[in-house]
SELO-708527 format. One record per residue (C-alpha): x, y, z; residue number from 0; residue in three letters. Coordinates in Angstrom, 1 decimal, always signed. Example, Ala and Ser with C-alpha at 12.3 -4.5 7.8 and 13.67 -1.06 7.14 Angstrom:
% residues 2
ATOM     xx     yy     zz pos code
ATOM  +12.3   -4.5   +7.8   0  ala
ATOM  +13.7   -1.1   +7.1   1  ser
//
This chain:
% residues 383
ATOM     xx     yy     zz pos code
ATOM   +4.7  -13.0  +18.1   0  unk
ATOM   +3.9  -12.6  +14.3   1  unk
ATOM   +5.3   -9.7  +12.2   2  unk
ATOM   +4.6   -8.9   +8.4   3  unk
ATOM   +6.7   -6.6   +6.8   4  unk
ATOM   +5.0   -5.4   +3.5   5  unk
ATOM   +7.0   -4.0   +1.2   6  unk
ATOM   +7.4   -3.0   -3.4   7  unk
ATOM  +10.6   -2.9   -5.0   8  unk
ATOM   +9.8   -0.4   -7.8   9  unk
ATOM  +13.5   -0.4   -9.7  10  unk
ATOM  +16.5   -1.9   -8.0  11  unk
ATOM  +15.9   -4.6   -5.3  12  unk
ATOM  +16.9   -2.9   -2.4  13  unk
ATOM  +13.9   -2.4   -0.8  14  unk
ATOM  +13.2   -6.1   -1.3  15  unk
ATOM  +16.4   -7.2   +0.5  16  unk
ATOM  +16.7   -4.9   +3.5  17  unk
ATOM  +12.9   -6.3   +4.2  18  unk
ATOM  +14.0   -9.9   +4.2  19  unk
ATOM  +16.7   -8.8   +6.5  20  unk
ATOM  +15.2   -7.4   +8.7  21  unk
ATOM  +12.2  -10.1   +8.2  22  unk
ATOM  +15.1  -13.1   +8.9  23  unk
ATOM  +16.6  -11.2  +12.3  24  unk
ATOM  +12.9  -11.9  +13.8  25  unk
ATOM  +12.8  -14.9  +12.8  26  unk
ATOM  +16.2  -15.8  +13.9  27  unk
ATOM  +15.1  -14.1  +17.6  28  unk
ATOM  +12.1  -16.6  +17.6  29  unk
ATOM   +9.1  -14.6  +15.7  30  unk
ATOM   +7.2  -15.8  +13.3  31  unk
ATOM   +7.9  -13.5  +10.2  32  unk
ATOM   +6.7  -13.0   +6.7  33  unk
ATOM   +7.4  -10.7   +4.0  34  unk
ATOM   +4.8   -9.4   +1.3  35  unk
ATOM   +6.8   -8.5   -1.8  36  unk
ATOM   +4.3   -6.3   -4.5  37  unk
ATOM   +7.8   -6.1   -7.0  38  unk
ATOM   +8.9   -8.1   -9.6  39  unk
ATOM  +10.1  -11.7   -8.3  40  unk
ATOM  +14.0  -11.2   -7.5  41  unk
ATOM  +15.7  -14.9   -7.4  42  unk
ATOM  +18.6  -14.0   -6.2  43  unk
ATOM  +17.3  -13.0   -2.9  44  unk
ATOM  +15.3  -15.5   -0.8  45  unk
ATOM  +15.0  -15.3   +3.1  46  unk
ATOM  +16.6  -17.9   +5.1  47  unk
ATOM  +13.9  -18.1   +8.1  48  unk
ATOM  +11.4  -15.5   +7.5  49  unk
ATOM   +8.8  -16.3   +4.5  50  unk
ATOM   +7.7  -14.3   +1.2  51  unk
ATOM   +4.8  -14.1   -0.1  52  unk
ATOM   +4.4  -12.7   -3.5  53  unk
ATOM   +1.8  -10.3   -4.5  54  unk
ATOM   +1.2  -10.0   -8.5  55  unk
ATOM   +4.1   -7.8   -9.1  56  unk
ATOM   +4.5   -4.7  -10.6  57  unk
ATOM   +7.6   -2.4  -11.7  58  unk
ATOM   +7.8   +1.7  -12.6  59  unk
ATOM   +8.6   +2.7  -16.2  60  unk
ATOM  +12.3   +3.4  -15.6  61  unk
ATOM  +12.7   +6.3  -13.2  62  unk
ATOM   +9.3   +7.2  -13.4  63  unk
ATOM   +7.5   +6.3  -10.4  64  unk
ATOM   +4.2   +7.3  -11.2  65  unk
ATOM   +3.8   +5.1  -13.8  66  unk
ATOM   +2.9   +1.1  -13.0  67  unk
ATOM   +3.9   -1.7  -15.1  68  unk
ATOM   +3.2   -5.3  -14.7  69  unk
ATOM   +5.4   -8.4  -15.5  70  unk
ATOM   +4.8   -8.0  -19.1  71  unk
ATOM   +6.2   -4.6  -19.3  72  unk
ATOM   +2.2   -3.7  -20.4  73  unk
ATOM   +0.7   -0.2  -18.2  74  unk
ATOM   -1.1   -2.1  -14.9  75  unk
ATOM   -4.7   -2.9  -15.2  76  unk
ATOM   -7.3   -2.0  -12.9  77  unk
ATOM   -8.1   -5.7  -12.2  78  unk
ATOM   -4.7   -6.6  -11.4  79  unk
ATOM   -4.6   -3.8   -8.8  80  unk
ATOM   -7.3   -5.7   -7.8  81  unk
ATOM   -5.7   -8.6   -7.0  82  unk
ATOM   -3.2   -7.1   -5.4  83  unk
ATOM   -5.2   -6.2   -2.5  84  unk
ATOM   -7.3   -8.9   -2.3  85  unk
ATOM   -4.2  -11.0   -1.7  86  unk
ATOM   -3.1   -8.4   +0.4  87  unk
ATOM   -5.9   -7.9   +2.5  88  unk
ATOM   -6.5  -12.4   +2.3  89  unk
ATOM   -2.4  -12.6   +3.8  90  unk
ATOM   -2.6   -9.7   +6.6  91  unk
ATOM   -6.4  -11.6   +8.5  92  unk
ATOM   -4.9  -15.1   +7.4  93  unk
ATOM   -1.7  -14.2   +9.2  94  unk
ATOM   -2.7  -11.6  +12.1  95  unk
ATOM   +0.3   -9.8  +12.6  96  unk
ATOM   +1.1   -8.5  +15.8  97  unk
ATOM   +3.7   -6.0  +14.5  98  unk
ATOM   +3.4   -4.6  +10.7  99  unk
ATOM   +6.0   -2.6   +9.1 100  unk
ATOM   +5.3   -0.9   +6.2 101  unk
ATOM   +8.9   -0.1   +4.1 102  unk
ATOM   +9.1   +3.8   +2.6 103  unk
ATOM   +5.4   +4.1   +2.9 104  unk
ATOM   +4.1   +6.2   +3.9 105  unk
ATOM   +7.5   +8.8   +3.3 106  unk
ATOM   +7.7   +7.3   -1.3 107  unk
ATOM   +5.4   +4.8   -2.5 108  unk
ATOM   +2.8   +7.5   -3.0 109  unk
ATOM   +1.2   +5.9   -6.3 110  unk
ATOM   +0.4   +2.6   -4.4 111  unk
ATOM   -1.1   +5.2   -1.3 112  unk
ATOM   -4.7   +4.0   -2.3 113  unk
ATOM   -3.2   -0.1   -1.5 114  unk
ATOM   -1.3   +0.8   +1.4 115  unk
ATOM   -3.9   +2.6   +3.5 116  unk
ATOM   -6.5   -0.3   +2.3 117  unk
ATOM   -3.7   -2.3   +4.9 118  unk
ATOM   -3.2   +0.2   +6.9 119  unk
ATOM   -7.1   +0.3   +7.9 120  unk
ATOM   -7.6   -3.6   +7.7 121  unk
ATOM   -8.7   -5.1  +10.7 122  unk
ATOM   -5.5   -7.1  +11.0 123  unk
ATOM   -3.5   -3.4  +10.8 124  unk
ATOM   -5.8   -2.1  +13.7 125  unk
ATOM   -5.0   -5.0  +16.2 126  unk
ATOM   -0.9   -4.6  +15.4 127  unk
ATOM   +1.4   -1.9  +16.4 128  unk
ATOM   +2.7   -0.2  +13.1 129  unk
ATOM   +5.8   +0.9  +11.7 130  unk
ATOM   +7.3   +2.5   +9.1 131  unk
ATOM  +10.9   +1.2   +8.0 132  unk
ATOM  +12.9   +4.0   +5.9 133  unk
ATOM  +16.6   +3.8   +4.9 134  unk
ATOM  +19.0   +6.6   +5.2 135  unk
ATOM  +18.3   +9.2   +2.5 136  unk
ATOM  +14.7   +9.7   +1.4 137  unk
ATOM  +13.8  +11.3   -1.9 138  unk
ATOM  +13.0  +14.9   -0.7 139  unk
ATOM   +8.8  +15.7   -0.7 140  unk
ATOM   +8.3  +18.0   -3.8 141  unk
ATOM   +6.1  +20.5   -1.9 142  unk
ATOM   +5.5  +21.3   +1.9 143  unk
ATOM   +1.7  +19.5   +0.9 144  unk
ATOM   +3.1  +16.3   +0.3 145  unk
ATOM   +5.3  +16.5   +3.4 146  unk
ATOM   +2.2  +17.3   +6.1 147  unk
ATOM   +0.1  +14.9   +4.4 148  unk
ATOM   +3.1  +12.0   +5.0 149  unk
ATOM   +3.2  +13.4   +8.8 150  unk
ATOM   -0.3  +13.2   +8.9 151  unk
ATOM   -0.3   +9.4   +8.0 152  unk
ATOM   +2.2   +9.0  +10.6 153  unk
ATOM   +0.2  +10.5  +13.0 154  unk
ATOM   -3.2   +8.6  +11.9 155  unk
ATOM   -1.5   +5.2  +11.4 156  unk
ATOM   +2.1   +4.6  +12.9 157  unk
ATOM   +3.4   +3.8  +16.4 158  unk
ATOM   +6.7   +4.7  +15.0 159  unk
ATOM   +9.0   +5.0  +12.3 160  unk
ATOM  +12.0   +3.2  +12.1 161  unk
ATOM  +15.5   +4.6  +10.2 162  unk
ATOM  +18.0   +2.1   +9.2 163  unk
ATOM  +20.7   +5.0   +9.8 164  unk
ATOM  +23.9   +5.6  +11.6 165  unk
ATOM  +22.9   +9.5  +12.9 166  unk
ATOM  +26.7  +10.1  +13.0 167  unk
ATOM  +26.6   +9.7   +9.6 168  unk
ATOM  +23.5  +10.8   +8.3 169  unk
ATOM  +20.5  +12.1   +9.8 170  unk
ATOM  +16.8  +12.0   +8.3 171  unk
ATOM  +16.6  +15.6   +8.4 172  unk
ATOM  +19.4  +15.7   +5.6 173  unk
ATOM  +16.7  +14.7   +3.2 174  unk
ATOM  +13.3  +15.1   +4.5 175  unk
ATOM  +12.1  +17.5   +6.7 176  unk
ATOM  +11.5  +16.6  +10.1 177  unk
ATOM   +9.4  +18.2  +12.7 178  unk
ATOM   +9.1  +18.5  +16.8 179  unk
ATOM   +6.2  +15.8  +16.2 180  unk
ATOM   +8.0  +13.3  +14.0 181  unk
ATOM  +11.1  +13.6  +15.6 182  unk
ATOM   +9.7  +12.1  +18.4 183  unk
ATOM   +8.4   +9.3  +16.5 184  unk
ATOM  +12.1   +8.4  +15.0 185  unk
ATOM  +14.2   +5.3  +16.1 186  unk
ATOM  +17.4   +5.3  +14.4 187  unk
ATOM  +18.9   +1.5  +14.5 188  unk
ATOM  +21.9   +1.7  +12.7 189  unk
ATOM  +22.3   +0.4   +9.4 190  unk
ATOM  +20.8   -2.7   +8.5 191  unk
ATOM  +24.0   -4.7   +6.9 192  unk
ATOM  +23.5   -8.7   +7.1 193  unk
ATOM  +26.7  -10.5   +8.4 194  unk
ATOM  +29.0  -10.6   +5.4 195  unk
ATOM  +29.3  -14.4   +4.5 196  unk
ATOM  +32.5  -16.3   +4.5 197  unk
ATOM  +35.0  -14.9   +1.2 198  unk
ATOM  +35.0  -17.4   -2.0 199  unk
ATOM  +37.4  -20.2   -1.8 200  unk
ATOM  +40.7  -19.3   -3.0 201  unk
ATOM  +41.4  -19.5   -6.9 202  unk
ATOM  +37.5  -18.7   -7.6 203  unk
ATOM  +36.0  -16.5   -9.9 204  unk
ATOM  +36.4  -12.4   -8.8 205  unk
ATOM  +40.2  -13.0   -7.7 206  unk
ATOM  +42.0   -9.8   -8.9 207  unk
ATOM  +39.2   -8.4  -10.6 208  unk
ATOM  +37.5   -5.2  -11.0 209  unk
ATOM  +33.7   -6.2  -10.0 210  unk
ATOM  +31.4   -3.7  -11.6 211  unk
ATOM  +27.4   -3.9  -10.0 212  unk
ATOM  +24.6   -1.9  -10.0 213  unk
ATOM  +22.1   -3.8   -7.7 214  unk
ATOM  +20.0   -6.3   -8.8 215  unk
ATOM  +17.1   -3.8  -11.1 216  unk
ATOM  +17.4   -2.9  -14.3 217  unk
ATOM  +19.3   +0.3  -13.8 218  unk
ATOM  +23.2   +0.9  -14.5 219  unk
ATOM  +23.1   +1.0  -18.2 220  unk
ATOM  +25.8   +3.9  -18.8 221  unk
ATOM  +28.0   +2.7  -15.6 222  unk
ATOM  +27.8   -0.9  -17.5 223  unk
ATOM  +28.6   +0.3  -21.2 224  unk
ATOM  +31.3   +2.7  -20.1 225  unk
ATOM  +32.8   -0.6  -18.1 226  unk
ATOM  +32.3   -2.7  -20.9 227  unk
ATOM  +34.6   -0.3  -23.1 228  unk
ATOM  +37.1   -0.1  -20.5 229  unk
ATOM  +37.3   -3.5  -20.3 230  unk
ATOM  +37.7   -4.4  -23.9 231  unk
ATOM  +40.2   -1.7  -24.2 232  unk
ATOM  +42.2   -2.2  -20.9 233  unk
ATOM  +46.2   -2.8  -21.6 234  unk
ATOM  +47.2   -3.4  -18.1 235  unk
ATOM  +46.0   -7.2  -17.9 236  unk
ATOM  +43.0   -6.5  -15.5 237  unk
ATOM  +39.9   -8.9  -15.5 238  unk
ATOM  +36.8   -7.2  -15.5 239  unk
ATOM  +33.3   -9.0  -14.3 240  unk
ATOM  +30.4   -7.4  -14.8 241  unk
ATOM  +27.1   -8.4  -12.4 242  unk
ATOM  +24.0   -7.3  -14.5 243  unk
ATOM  +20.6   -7.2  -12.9 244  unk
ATOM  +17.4   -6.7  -14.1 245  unk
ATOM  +14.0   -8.7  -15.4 246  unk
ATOM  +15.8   -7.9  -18.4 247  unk
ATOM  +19.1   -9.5  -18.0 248  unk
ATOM  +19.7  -11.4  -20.5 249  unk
ATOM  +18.8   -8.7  -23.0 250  unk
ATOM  +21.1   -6.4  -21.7 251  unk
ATOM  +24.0   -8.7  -21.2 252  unk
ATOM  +23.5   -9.7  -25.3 253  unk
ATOM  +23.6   -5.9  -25.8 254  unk
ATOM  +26.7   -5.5  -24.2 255  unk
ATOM  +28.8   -8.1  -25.6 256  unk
ATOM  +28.2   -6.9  -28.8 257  unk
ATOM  +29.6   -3.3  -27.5 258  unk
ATOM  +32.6   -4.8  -26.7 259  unk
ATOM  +32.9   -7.1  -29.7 260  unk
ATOM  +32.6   -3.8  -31.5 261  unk
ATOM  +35.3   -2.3  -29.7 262  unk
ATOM  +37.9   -5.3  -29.6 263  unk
ATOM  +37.6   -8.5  -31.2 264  unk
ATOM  +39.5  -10.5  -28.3 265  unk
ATOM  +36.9   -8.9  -25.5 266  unk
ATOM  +36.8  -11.8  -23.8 267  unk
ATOM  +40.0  -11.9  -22.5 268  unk
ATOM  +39.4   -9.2  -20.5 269  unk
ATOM  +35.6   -9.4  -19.6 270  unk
ATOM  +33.3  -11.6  -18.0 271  unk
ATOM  +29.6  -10.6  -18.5 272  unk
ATOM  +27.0  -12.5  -16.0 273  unk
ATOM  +24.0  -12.1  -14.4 274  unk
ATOM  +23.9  -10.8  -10.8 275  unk
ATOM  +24.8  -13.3   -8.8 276  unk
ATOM  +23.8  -14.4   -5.4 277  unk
ATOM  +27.2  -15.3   -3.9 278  unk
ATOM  +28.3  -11.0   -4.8 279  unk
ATOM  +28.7  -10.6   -1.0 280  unk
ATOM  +31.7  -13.2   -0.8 281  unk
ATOM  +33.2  -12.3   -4.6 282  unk
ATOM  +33.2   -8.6   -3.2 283  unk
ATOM  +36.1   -8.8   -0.3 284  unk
ATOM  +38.6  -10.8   -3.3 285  unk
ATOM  +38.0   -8.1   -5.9 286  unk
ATOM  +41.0   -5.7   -6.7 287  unk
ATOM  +38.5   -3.1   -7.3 288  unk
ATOM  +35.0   -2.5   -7.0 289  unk
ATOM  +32.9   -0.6   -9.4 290  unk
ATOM  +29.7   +0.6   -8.2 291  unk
ATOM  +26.2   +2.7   -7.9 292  unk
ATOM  +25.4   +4.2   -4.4 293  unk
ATOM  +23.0   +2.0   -3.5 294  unk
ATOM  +22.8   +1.7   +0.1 295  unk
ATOM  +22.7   -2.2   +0.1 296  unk
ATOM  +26.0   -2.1   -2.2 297  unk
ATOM  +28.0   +0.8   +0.1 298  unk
ATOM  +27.6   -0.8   +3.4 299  unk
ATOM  +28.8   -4.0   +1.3 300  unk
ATOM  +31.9   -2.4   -0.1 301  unk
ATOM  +32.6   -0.5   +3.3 302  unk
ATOM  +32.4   -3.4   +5.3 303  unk
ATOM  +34.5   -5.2   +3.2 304  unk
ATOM  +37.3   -2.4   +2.4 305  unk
ATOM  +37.6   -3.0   -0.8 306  unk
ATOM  +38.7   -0.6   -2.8 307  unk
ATOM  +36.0   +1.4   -4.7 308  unk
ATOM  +34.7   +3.8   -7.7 309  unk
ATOM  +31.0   +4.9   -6.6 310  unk
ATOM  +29.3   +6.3   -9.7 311  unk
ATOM  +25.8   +7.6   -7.7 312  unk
ATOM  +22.7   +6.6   -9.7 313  unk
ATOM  +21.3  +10.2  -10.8 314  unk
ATOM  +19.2   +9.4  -14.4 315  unk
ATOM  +15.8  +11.2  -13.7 316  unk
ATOM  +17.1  +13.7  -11.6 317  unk
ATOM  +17.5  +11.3   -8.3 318  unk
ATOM  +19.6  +12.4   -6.0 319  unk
ATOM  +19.5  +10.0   -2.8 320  unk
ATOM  +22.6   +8.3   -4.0 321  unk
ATOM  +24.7  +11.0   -4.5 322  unk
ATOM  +23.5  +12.8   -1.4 323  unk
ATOM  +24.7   +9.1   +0.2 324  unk
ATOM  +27.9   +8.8   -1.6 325  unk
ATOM  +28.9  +12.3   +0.0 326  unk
ATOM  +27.9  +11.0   +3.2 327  unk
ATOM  +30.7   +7.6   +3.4 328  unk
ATOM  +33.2  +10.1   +0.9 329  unk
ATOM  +34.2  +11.7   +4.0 330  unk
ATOM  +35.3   +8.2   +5.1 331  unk
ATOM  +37.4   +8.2   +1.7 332  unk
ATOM  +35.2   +6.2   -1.0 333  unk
ATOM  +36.2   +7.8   -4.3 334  unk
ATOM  +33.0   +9.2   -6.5 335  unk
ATOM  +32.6   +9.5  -10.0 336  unk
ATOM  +30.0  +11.2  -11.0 337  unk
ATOM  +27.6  +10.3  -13.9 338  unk
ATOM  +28.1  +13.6  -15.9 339  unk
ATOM  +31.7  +13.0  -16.1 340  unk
ATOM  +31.6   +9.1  -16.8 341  unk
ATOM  +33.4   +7.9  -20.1 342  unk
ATOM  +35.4   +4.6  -20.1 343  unk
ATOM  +38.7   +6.8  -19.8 344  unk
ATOM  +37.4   +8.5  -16.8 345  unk
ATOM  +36.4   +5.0  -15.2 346  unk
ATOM  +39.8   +3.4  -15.9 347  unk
ATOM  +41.9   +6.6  -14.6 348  unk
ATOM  +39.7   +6.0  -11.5 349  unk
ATOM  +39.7   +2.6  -10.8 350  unk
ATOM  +43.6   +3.0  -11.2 351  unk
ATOM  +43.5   +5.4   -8.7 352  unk
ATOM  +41.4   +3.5   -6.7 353  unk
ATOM  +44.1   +0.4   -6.9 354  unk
ATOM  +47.0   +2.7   -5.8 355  unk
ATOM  +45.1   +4.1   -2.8 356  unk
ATOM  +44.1   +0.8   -1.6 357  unk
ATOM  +41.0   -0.1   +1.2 358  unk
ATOM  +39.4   +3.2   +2.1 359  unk
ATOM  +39.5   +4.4   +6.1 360  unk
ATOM  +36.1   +3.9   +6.7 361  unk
ATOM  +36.1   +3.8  +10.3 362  unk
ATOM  +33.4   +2.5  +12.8 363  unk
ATOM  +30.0   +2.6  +11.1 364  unk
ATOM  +26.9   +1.4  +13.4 365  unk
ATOM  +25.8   -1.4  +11.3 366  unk
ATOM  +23.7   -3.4  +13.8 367  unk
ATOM  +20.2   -2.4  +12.0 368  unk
ATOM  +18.8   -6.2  +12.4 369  unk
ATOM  +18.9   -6.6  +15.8 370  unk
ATOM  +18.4   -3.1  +17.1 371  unk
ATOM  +15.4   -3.2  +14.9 372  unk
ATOM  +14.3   -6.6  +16.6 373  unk
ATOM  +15.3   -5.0  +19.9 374  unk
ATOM  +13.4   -1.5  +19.3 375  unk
ATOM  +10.1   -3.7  +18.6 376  unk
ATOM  +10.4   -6.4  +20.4 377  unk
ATOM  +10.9   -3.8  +23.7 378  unk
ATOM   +7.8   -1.3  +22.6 379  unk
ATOM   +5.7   -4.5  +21.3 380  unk
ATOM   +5.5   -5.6  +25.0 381  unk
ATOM   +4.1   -2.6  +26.6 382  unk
//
């Protein structure tokens, strides 16, 4: 059995990552799987089984979605939109999918509708069983319009829609509305949370350190700079190692060592800054502290490690799906910072705090997404 899971990363990566996830688990249980990326290229995440193809990417201007960049930062062009869905519409008959899940679409994504429906109503689309694949906290629909016309293209186009939830956590209908008719349609599989890798050999970098991330987009510029401060200002001996993401990296990393320099001439003694790296998921368990957004990749990575943790949600733009998540695990004792009250003294009082407290009580968190996922198709694929 083929699957193609087609999926755009807009800001952070993600979207991008839970799709090769889940894309890998079906290959792993002996499908033939592919993944259609339409964001930026992310090089730190690759599948191990499953196979990408990229699509001539495209990014949003910052937090605003409804606005389309393409790799050089210029607004997108009507010809490379285009493109896009020629390759599109070239991988989906080449590759005849007998399962296609579409990731947030048809629930965000909204300005790519037009390219999503074009696979939706492909040929290829009608022969496959559909799904949609949604994480745990959705951005709310602005109007009761928008909402109906999602529920509508669930009833037109999807067999189901997959959440990537733990209900005894957090429930769809916490951000989105959900009705007799689309409750029916739900499967909730647990969180989708890869097997944590083995921990870094001892002695290697991130021992003792406060690890700061904000996912691999180019978000997490006032969580970085306040860090960056801290850092060169810190008197109790901590390390600090900042992961910085982004097509932009480089830039922003330049940018912040000058900060520091400003702030303390011996920064470096303190600080470490680096690009995001692909080995964060064995540095996290050896860190004294980690420092973090509320991205849902990054929480199910710090709760299943126990690390101790500062979760500052991502709320530029008005967002609120990270803070509506970071409430969700704080009842399982994360400590939150909030963005409105972030200043480098604030971050060092609380990663202090977080240090004394030690590995938060999490407790049992359903985090067998991949193969439930596999299971859930694999099952109604076969009718």
């Amino acid at each position: 059995m083929r699957i193609a899971i087609l999926t755009t990363h807009l800001l952070g990566t993600g979207h991008l990552s839970r799709a090769i996830a889940l894309a890998d688990g079906f290959a792993a249980a002996g499908w033939e799987a592919l993944v259609i990326s339409g964001g930026r290229p992310a090089p730190h995440l690759a599948p191990t089984a499953a196979r990408l193809l990229q699509l001539p990417p495209v990014a949003s201007d910052g937090v605003n979605f409804r606005r389309l960049l393409d790799e050089s930062g210029a607004p997108v062009s009507e010809a490379l939109m285009a493109a896009r869905l020629t390759a599109l519409s070239e991988a989906l008959e080449h590759f005849a999918p007998g399962v296609l899940i579409t990731e947030l679409f048809p629930f965000g994504r909204r300005v790519l509708a037009a390219e999503f429906e074009a696979a939706l109503s492909s040929p290829a689309a009608r022969r496959a069983r559909v799904y949609a694949s949604v994480r745990d906290v959705l951005a709310p629909p602005s109007s009761p319009a928008k909402a109906a016309a999602t529920e509508a293209r669930v009833g037109k186009f999807y067999d189901g829609v997959l959440v990537h939830a733990d209900p005894a956590i957090i429930r769809l209908e916490q951000s989105w509305p959900v009705s007799p008719d689309l409750a029916e349609r739900l499967r909730y599989t647990g969180f989708v949370a890869p097997p944590l890798p083995p921990p870094a050999r001892p002695g290697a970098d991130g021992e003792g350190e406060i690890m700061v991330s904000a996912g691999g987009g180019s978000v997490g510029a006032a969580l970085f700079e306040a860090a960056a401060l801290a850092a060169a200002h810190s008197t109790d001996g901590a390390r600090w190692r900042l992961l910085v993401g982004g097509a932009d990296r480089a830039a922003r990393i330049t940018a912040l060592a000058s900060l520091a320099a400003g702030a303390a001439p011996d920064w470096r003694a303190r600080l470490t800054l680096e690009p995001v790296r692909p080995d964060f998921r064995a540095l996290l368990p050896r860190a004294a502290v980690s420092v973090n957004q509320a991205g849902y990749n990054t929480l199910l990575d710090v709760a299943l490690t126990g690390v101790p943790s500062v979760t500052v949600p991502f709320e530029e733009g008005g967002e609120t799906e990270q803070a509506q998540r970071a409430s969700a695990f704080a009842t399982k004792g994360l400590m939150i910072l909030r963005e409105a009250e972030l200043t480098p003294e604030s971050l060092t009082a609380a990663v202090s705090a977080a240090r004394d407290a030690g590995p938060p009580d999490i407790g049992p968190i359903a985090v067998d997404g991949v193969p439930e996922t596999v299971r859930i198709v694999s099952s109604e694929a076969s009718l």
